[in-house]
DSSP file (Angstrom, degrees, kcal/mol; ACC not computed):
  #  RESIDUE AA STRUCTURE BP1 BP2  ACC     N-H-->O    O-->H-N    N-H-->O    O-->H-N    TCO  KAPPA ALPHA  PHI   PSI    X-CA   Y-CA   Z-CA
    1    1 A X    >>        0   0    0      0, 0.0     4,-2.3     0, 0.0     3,-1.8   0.000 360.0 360.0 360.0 -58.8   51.1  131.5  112.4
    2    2 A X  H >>  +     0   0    0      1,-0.2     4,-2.5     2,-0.2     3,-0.7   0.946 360.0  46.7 -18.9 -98.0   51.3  127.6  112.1
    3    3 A X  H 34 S+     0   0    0      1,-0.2     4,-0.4     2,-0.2    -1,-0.2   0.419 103.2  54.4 -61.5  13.2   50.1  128.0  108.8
    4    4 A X  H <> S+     0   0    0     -3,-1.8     4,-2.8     3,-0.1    -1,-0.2   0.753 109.5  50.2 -69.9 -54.0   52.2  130.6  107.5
    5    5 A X  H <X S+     0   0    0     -4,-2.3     4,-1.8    -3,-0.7    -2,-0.2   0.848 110.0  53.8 -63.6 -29.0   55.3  128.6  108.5
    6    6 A X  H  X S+     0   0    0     -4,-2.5     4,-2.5    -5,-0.4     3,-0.3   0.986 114.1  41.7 -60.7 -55.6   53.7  125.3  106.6
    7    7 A X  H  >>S+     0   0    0     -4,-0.4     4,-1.2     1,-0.3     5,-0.6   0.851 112.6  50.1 -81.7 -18.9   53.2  127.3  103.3
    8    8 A X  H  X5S+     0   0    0     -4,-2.8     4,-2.5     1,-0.2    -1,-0.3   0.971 116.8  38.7 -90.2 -12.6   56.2  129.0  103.2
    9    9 A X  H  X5S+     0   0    0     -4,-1.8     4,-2.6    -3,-0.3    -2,-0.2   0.773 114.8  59.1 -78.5 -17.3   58.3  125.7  103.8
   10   10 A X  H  X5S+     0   0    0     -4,-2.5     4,-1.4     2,-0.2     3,-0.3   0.992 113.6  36.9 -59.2 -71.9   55.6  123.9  101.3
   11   11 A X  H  X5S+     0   0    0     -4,-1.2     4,-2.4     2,-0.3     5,-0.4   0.927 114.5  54.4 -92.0 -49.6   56.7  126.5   98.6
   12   12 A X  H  X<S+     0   0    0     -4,-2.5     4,-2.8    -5,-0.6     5,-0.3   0.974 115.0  47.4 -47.9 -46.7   60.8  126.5   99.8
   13   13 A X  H  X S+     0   0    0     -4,-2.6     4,-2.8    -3,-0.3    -2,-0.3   0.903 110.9  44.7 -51.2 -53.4   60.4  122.7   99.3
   14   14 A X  H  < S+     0   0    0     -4,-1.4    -1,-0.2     1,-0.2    -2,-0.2   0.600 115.1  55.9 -74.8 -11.6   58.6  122.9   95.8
   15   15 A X  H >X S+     0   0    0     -4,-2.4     3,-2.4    -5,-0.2     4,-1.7   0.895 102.3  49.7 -39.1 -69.7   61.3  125.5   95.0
   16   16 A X  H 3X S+     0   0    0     -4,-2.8     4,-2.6    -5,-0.4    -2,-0.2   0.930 118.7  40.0 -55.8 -62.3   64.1  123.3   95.7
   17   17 A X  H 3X S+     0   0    0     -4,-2.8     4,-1.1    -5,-0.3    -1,-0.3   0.692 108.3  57.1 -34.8 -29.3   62.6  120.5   93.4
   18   18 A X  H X> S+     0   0    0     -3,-2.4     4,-1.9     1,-0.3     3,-1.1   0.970 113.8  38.3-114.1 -56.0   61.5  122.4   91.0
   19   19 A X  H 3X S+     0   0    0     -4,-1.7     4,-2.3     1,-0.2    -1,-0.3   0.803 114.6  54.7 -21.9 -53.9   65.5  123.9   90.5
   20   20 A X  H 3X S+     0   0    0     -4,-2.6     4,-1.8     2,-0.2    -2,-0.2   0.799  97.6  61.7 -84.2 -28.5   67.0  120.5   91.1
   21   21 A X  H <X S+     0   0    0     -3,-1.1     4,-2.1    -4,-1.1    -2,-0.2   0.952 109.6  55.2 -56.0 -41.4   64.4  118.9   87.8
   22   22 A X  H  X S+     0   0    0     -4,-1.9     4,-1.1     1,-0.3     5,-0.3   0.888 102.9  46.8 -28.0 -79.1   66.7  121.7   85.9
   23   23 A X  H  X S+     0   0    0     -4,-2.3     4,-2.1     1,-0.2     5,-0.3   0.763 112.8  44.0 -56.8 -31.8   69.7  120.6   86.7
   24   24 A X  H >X S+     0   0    0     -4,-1.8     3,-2.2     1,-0.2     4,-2.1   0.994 106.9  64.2 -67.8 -53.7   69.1  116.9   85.9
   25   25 A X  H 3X S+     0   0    0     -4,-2.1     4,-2.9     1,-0.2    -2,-0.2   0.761 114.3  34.6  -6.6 -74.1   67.2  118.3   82.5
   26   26 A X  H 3X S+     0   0    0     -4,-1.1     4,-0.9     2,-0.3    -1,-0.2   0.539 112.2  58.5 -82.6 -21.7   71.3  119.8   81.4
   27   27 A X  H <X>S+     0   0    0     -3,-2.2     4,-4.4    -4,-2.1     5,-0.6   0.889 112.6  41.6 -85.0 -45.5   73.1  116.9   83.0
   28   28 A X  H >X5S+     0   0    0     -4,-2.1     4,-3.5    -5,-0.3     3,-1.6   0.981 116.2  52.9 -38.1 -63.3   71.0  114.4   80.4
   29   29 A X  H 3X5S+     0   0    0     -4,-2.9     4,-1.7    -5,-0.4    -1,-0.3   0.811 107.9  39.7 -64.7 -22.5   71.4  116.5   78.1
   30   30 A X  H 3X5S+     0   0    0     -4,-0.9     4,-1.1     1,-0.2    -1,-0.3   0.661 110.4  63.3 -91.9  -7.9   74.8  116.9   78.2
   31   31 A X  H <X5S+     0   0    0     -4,-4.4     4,-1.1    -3,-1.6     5,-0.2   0.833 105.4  49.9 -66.6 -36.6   75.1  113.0   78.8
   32   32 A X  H >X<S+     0   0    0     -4,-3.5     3,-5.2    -5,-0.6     4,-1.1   0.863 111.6  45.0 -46.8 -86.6   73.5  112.6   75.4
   33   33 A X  H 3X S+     0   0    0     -4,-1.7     4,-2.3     1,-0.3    -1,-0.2   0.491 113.2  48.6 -36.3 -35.0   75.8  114.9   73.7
   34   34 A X  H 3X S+     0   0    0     -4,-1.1     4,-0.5     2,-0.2    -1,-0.3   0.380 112.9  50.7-105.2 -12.3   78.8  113.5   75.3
   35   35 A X  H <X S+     0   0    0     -3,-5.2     4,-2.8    -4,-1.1     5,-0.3   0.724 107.6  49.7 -75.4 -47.8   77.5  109.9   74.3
   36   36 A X  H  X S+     0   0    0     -4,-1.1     4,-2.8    -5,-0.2     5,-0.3   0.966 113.6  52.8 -70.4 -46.0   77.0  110.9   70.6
   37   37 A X  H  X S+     0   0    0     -4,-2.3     4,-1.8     1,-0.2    -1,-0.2   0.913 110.5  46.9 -16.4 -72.6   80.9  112.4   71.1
   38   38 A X  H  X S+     0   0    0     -4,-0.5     4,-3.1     2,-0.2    -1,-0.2   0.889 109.8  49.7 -57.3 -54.2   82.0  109.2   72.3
   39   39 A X  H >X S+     0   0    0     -4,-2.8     4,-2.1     1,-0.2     3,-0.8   0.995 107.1  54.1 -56.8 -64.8   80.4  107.0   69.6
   40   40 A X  H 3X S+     0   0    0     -4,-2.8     4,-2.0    -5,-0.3    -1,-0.2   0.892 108.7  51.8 -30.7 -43.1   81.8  109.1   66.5
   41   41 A X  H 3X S+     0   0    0     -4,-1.8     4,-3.6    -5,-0.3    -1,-0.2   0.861 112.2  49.9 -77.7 -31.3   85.3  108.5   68.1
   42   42 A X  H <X S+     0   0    0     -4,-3.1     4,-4.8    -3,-0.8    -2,-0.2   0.996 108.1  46.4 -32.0 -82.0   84.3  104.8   68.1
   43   43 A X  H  X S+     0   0    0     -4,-2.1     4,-0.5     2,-0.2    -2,-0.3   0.729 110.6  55.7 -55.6 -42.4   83.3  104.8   65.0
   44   44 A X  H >X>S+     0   0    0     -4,-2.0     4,-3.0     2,-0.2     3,-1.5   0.942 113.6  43.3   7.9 -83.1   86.9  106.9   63.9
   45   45 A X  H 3X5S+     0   0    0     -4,-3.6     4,-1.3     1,-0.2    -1,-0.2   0.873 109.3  53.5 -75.0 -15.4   89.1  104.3   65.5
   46   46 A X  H 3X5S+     0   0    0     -4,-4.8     4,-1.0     2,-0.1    -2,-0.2   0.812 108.8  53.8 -65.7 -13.5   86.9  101.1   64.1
   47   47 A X  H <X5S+     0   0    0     -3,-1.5     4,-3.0    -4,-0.5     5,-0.4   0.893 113.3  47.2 -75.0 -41.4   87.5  102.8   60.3
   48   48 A X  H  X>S+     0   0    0     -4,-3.0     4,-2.8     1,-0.2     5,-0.6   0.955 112.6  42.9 -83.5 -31.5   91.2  102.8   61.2
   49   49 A X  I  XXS+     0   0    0     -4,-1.3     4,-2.3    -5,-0.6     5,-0.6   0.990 112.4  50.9 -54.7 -45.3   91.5   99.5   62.4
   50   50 A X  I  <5S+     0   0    0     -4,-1.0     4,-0.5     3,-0.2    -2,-0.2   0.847 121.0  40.5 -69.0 -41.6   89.3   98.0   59.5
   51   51 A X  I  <5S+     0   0    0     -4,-3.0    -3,-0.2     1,-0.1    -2,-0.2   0.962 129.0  25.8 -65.6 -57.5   91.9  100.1   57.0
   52   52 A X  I  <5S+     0   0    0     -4,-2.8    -2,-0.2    -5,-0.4    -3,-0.2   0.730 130.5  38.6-101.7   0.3   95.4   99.5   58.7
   53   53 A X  I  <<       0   0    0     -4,-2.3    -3,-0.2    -5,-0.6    -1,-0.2   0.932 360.0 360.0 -91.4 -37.1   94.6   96.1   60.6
   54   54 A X      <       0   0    0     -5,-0.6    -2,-0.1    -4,-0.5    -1,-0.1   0.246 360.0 360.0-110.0 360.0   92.5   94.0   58.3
């Protein structure tokens, strides 16, 4: 009985993990994506500065 209750909390545990590597997977990614955003818009307002400032 002991070891029935081990393996199935063994397996709920490597379950849990194995769900929570997803989610960080799709938050990176979407940190990339949402960096590469950011930079373009960078780059957008340094062309108009360099045009209407300089």
């Amino acid at each position: 009985m002991l070891k029935k209750i081990l393996a199935f909390f063994t397996v709920s545990i490597f379950l849990f993990l194995a769900c929570g590597c997803g989610t960080l997977a799709g938050a990176a990614v979407g940190a990339a994506k949402g960096a590469q955003a950011d930079w373009e818009a960078t780059k957008k307002a340094d062309q108009w500065f360099r045009e209407n400032l300089w």
